[in-house]
C-alpha positions as CSV (number, residue, x, y, z in Angstrom):
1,X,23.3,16.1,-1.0
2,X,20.9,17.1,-2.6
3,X,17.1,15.5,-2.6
4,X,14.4,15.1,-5.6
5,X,11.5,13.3,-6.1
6,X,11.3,13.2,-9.9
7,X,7.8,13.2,-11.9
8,X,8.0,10.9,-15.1
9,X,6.7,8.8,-16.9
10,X,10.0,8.3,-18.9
11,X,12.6,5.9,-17.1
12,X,14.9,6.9,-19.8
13,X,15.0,10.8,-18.5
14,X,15.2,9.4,-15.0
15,X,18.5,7.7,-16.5
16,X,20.0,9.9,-17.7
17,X,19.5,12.9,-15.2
18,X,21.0,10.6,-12.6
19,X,23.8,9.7,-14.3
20,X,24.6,13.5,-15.0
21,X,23.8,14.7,-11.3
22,X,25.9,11.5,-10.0
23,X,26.5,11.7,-6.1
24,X,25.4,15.1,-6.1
25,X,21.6,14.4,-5.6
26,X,19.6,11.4,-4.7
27,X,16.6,11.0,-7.4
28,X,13.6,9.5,-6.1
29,X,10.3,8.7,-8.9
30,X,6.6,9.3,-8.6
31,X,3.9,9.7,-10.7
32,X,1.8,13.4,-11.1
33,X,-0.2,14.3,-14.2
34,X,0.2,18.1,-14.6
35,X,-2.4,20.5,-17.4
36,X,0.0,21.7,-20.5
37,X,-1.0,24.9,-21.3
38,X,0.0,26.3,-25.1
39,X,2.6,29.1,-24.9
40,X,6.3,29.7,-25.3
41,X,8.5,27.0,-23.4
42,X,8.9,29.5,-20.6
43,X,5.5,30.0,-20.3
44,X,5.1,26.8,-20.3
45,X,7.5,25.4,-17.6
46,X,6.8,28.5,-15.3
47,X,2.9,27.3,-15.7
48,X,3.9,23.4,-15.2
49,X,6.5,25.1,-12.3
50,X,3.1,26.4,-10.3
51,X,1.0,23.8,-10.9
52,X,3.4,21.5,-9.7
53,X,4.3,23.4,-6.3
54,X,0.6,23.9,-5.5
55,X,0.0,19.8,-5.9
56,X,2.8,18.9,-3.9
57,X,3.0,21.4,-1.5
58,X,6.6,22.3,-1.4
59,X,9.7,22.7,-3.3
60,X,9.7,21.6,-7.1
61,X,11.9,21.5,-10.4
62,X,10.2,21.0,-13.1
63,X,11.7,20.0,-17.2
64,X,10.6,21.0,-20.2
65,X,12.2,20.0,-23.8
66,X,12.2,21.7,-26.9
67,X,13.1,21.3,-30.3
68,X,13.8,24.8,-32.2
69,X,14.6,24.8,-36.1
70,X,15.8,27.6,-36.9
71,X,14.8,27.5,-41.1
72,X,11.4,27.1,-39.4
73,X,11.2,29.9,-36.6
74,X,12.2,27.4,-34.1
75,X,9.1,25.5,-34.1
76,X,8.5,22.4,-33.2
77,X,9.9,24.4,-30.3
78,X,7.9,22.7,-27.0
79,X,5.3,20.9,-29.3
80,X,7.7,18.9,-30.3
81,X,6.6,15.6,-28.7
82,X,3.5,15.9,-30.4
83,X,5.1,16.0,-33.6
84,X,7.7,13.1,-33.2
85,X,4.0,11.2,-32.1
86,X,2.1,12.3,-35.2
87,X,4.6,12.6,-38.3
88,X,8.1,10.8,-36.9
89,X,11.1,11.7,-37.3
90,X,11.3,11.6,-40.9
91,X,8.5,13.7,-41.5
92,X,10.5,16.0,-39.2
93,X,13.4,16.3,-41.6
94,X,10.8,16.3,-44.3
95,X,9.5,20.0,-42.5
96,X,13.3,21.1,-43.9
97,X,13.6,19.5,-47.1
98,X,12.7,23.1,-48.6
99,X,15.7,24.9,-46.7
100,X,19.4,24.8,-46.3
101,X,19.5,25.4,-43.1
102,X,19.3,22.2,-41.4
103,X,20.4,24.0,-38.0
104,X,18.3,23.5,-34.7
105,X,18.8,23.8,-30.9
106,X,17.8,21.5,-28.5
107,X,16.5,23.3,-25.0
108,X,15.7,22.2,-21.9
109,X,14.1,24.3,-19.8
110,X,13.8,23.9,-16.0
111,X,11.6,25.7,-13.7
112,X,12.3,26.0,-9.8
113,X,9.7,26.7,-6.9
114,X,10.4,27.6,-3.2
115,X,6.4,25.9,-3.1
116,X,2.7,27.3,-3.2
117,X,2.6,31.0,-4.5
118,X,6.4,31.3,-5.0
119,X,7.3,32.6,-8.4
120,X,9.4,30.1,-10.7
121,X,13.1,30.9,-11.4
122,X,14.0,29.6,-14.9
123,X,17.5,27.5,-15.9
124,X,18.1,27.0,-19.5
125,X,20.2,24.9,-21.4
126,X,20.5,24.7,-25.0
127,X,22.8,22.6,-27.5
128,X,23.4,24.2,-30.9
129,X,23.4,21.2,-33.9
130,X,21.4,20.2,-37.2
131,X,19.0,17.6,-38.5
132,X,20.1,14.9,-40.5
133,X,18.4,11.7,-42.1
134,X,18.1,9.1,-38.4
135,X,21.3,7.8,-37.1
136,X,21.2,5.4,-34.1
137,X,18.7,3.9,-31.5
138,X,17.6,6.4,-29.0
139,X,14.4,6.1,-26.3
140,X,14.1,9.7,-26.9
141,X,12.2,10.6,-29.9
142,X,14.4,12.9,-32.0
143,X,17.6,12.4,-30.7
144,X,18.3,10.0,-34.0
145,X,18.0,13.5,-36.0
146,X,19.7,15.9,-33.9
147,X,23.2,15.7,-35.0
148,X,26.7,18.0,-33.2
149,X,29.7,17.5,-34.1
150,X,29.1,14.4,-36.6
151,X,27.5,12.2,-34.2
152,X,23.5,12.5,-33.5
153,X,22.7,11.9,-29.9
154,X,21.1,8.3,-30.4
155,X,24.8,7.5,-31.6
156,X,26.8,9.3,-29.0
157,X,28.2,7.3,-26.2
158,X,26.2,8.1,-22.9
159,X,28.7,9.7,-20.7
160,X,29.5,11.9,-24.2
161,X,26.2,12.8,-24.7
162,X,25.4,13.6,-20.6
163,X,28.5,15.9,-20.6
164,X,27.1,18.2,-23.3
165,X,23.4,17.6,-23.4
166,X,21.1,20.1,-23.1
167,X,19.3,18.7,-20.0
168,X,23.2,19.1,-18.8
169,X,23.5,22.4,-19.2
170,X,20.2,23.3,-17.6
171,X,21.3,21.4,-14.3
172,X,24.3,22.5,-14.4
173,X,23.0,26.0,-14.1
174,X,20.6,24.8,-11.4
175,X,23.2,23.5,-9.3
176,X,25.2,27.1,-9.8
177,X,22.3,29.0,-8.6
178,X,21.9,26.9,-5.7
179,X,25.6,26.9,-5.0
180,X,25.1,30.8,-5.7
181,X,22.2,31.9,-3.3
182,X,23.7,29.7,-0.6
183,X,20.6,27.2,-0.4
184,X,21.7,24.6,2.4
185,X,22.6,21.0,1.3
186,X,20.0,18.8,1.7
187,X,18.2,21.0,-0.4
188,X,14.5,19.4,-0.7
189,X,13.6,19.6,-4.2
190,X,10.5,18.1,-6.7
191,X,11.5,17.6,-10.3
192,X,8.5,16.9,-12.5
193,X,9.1,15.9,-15.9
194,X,6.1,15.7,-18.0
């Protein structure tokens, strides 16, 4: 079985990547404040990705969400936070108001470290959808505007949404590659979600 201890300060993201690793990992939460550097998202989790293996010491996996619209040239793209913080979701679908295409993709991006001076290996996962006028109660900021398949994921029922997700996708990769390279289970392993 795999083991994590899992940086956040969101309980919500500790939720919900449980419930999609189930019995395969045991998740374990800490606190670490790690610097965000401005770049792409992979420049930004391979930079979280370092940081995070020099503090601890060891072995991490770190996360990094995105937001891409495509009418917009995928930004928000990893600023997103600070957009959902400063204009809200309805001065995100405002951004589109001028376009058609209401398509985006939501990405999650995690990073993986062997530990100090090892180069991050990336795992991405992204979910293809649109932005629509807020539908549902979510504890994740956009999820009320990011609708697939007629149902935003504030309105899709958990198990639903953790079986397609983006932060699915990425760990489902993860768990490939260490299936793939023939890591050993326990694998000790330090998620840090900022």
């Amino acid at each position: 079985m795999l083991d994590f201890l899992f940086v956040t300060g969101n309980p919500h993201k500790v939720s919900e990547v449980k419930a999609i690793l189930g019995d395969i990992a045991t998740l374990r939460t800490a606190g670490l404040d790690l610097p965000e550097i401005q770049g792409t998202l992979e420049e930004i989790a391979r930079a979280k990705c370092r940081a995070a293996a020099e503090t601890i010491g060891g072995p991490v996996l770190v996360e990094d969400s995105a937001l891409e619209m495509h009418a917009l040239n995928k930004l928000p793209g990893p600023y997103v936070k600070a957009f959902v913080d400063t204009i809200g979701n309805p001065g995100l679908c405002r951004l589109l108001e001028p376009y058609s295409d209401k398509t985006a993709e939501a990405v999650c991006t995690l990073g993986y470290s062997a530990g100090p001076g090892c180069e991050p290996i990336l795992f991405e996962g992204r979910l293809l959808g649109k932005i629509v006028p807020a539908r549902g109660v979510s504890s994740f900021g956009w999820e009320p505007i990011f609708e697939v398949d007629g149902e935003t994921l504030a309105e899709m029922d958990v198990d639903k949404k953790n079986g397609l997700s983006h932060r699915f996708r990425a760990l489902e990769r993860f768990i490939e590659w260490i299936r793939e390279t023939g890591l050993p289970l326990p694998v000790m392993a330090t998620a840090l979600t900022i």
